[in-house]
Each structure stands twice: as C-alpha cells, then as structure tokens.
C-alpha positions as CSV (number, residue, x, y, z in Angstrom):
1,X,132.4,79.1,76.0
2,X,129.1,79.2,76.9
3,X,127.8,76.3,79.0
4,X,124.4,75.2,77.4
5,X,123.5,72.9,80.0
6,X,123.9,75.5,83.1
7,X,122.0,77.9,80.7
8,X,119.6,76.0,80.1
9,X,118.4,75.2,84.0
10,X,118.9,79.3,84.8
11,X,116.1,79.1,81.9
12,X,114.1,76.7,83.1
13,X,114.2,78.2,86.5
14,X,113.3,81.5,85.6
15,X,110.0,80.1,84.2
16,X,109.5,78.1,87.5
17,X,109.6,80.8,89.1
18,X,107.3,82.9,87.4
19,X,104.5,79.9,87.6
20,X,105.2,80.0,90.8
21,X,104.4,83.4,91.5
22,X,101.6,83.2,89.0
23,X,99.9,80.1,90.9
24,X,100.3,81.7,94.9
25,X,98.8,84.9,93.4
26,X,95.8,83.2,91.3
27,X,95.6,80.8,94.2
28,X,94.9,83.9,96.6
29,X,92.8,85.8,94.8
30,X,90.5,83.0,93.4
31,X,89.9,81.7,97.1
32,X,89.5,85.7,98.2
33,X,87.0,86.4,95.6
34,X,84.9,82.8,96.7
35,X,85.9,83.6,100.7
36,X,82.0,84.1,101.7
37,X,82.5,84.7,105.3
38,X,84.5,87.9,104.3
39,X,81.3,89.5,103.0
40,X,79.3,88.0,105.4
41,X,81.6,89.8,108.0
42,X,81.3,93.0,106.1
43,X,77.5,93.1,106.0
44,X,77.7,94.2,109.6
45,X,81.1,95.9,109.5
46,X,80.5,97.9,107.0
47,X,76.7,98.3,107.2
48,X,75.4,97.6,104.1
49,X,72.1,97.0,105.0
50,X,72.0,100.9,105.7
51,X,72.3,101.5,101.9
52,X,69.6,99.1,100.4
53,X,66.0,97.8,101.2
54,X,67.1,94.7,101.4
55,X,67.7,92.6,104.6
56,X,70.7,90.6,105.7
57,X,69.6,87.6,104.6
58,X,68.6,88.8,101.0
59,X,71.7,90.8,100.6
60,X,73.5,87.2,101.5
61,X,70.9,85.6,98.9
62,X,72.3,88.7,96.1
63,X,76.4,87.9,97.2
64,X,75.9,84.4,97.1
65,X,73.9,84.4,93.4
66,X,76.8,86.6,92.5
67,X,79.4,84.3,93.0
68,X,77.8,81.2,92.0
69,X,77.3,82.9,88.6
70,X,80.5,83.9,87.9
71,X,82.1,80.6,88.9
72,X,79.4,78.7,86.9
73,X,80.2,76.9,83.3
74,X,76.7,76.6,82.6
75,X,75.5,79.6,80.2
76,X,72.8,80.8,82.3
77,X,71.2,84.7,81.8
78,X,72.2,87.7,84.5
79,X,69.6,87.9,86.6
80,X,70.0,89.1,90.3
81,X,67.3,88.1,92.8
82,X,65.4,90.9,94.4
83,X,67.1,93.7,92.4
84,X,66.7,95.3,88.6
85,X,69.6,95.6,86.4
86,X,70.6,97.6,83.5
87,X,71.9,96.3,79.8
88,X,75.3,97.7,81.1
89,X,75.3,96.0,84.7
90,X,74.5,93.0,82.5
91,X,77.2,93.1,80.2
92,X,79.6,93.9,83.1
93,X,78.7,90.9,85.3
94,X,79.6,89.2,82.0
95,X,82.7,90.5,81.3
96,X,83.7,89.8,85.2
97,X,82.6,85.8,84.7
98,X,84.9,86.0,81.5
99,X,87.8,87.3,83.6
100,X,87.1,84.1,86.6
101,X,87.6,81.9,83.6
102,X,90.7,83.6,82.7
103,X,91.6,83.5,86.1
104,X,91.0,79.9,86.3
105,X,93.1,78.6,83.0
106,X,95.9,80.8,84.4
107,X,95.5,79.2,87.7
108,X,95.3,75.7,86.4
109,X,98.3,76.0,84.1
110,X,100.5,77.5,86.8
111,X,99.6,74.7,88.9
112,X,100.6,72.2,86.5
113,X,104.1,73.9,85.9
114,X,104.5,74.5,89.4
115,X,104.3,71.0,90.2
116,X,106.8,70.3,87.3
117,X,108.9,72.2,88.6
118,X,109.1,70.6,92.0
119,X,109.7,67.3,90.4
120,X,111.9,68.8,88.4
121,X,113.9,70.5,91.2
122,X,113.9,67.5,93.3
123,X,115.1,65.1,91.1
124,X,118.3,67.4,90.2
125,X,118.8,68.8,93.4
126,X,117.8,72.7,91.8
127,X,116.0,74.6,93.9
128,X,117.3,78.3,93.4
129,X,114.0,79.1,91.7
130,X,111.9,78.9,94.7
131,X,114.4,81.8,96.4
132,X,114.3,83.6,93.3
133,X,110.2,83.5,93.3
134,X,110.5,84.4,97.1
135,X,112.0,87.6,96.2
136,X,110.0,88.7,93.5
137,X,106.7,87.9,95.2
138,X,108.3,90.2,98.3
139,X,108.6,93.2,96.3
140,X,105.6,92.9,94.3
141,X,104.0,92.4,97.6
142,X,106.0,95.8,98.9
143,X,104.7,97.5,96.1
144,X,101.8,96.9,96.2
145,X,101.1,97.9,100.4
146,X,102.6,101.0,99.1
147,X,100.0,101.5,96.6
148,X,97.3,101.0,99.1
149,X,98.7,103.3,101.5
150,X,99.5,106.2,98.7
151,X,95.9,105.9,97.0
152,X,93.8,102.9,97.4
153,X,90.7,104.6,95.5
154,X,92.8,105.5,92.7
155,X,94.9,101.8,92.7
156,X,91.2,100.6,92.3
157,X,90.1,102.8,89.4
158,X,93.2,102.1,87.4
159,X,92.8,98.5,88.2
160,X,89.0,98.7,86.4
161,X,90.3,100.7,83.4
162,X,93.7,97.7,83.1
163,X,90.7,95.0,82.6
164,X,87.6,96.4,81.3
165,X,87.9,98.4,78.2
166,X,84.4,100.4,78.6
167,X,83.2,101.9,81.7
168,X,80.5,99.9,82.6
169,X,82.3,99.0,85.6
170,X,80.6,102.4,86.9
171,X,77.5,101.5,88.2
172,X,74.4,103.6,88.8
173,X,72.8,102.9,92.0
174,X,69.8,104.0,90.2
175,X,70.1,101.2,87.8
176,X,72.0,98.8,89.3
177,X,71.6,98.9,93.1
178,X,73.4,96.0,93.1
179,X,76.8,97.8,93.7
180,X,75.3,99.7,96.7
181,X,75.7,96.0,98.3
182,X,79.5,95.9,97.0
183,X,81.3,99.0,98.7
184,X,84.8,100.1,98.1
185,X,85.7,99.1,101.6
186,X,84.5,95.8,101.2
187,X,87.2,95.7,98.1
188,X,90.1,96.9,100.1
189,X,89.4,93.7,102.5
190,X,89.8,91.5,99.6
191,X,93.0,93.1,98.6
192,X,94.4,92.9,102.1
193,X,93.3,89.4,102.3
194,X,94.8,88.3,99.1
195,X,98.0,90.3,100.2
196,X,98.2,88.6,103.7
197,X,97.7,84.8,101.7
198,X,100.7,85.7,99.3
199,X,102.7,86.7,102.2
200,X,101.9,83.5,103.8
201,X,102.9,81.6,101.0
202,X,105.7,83.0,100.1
203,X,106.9,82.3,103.9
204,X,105.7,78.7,103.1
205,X,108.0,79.1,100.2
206,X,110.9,80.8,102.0
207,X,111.3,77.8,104.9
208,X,110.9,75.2,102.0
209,X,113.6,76.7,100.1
210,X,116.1,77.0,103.5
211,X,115.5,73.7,104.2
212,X,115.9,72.3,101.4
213,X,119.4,73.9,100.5
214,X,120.6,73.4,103.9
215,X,119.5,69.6,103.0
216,X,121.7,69.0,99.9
C-alpha cells in the first residue's frame, strides 16, 4: 500500500529542489548581468574603445544607461546617450527589459519557496532535497562547460532564437552601434561568471546538506 505521507514529502521535495536550482541560477545571472566592474574590466581587455568613437568614460556612460534601463519600473523611452538607434534596436532593448522582469518574478518566487523549504526541512528533519538540487545543478553545470567548449558562438545564437521570436537581436553596427560596445567575448565572461557563482553555490549547498545529515 502506498504510503501517502512518504509520497507526499518525495513530492514536496522534488519541488524544493527545483526552486532551489531556479533561485541559485536567477540569483547568478541577475547579479552577472548588473556586475559593472565586469564590463568595466572588459573595456580594456577586450578593447572596445578600438571599435567606436566613443571614449572610455562615454562607453561607461552607454553600459551604465543600459542597465539602469532594463532594471527600471518606470516606463521611460529607449534612448541611448551619444549613440542613434534604429526602430528594431529599440524594440529589442524592450523586449530584453521584458525578459529582466521575467527574470525577477522568477527570482522572487524561487526565493520565497526556497526559504519554505528550509523551514520546512528543518522543522521535519528533511533535507534530501538540497543533495538532490546539488546534483542536478552539477550536471546542468557539466553540460553546459561542455557547450562552451564544443561551440560557444553557436550556444549563443540558439540561446537568442530560445528568447526572442524575431531577429532583431541582430544588430547593425550601422544602425545601432551600440552592439559594437557589447562584443561576444564580453558575453562569454558573463557566462563563465554566472557558471563559476552556481558552482559556488551549489558547494555552499553541498557542505550545508553534509552537515546537516551528519547532524540528525
């Protein structure tokens, strides 16, 4: 006979685990994608000033207007300092800000089931879910350093068509110099950052779970 208790806490720890995942993976990419100092760092790394008119400090004035727009709740118009945009950079900048507040209702729920779940674990003593997250967020993490090492360029271009369902994501430097100041490169940092955060995590995760079964 089926016991509907024990099934019902595999249940309940199966979704605990997923939040989990959900809120160390929104977690690292939302403070990636607001990391300023990463871009900073890549101005001169990767020599972005080669590929615009702009100066260092303008192209700082451009990255920071960028990210302070798509963070924003007010509804304010697209307009880049010191660079022209097209109808189509527009409307992509506005799809993107959509996406951050996705990003943050996923973040924000995961965070409140999360911390349910760590009341809920500690109160019964159940704290399986936090290995079973552990795991999965190890071989989503495997996967995905395999990805980057097969075919980064290609990872990125399906990642665009996954989100965006036009291709305005394509941007002419013609029209939209703006992307001359965002490079690929610069891309691949964010990944690797957001990689290395879920992997610290997830060792966070790993000790807290060892320590607390050893505990019980």
């Amino acid at each position: 006979m089926i016991d509907i208790s024990k099934l019902f806490k595999s249940l309940l720890q199966i979704l605990f685990s997923i939040s989990l995942f959900l809120f160390i993976l929104t977690l690292s990419i939302k403070f990636t994608l607001n990391f300023r100092p990463l871009y900073y760092f890549d101005i001169n790394y990767l020599h972005i000033e080669k590929y615009t008119s702009l100066g260092k400090n303008e192209i700082k004035s451009v990255y920071d207007y960028l990210i302070y727009y798509v963070n924003t709740t007010r509804p304010i118009e697209f307009k880049i300092p010191f660079l022209p945009s097209s109808v189509e950079g527009m409307t992509h900048f506005v799809e993107v800000k959509k996406l951050f507040f996705k990003l943050n209702f996923i973040l924000l729920f995961s965070m409140l089931l999360t911390a349910s779940s760590m009341y809920f674990g500690f109160k019964n003593k159940i704290f399986l879910f936090l290995k079973w997250c552990s795991n999965f967020t190890f071989s989503i993490c495997s996967l995905l350093l395999a990805a980057f090492y097969w075919n980064f360029d290609r990872l990125f271009t399906y990642f665009h068509e996954l989100l965006f369902n036009n291709n305005y994501w394509l941007l002419d430097p013609k029209t939209d110099p703006v992307i001359s100041l965002l490079p690929e490169e610069y891309f691949l940092h964010c990944a690797i950052l957001i990689l290395l955060l879920i992997v610290f995590l997830n060792i966070v995760i790993r000790i807290l779970y060892i320590k607390l079964r050893d505990d019980k």
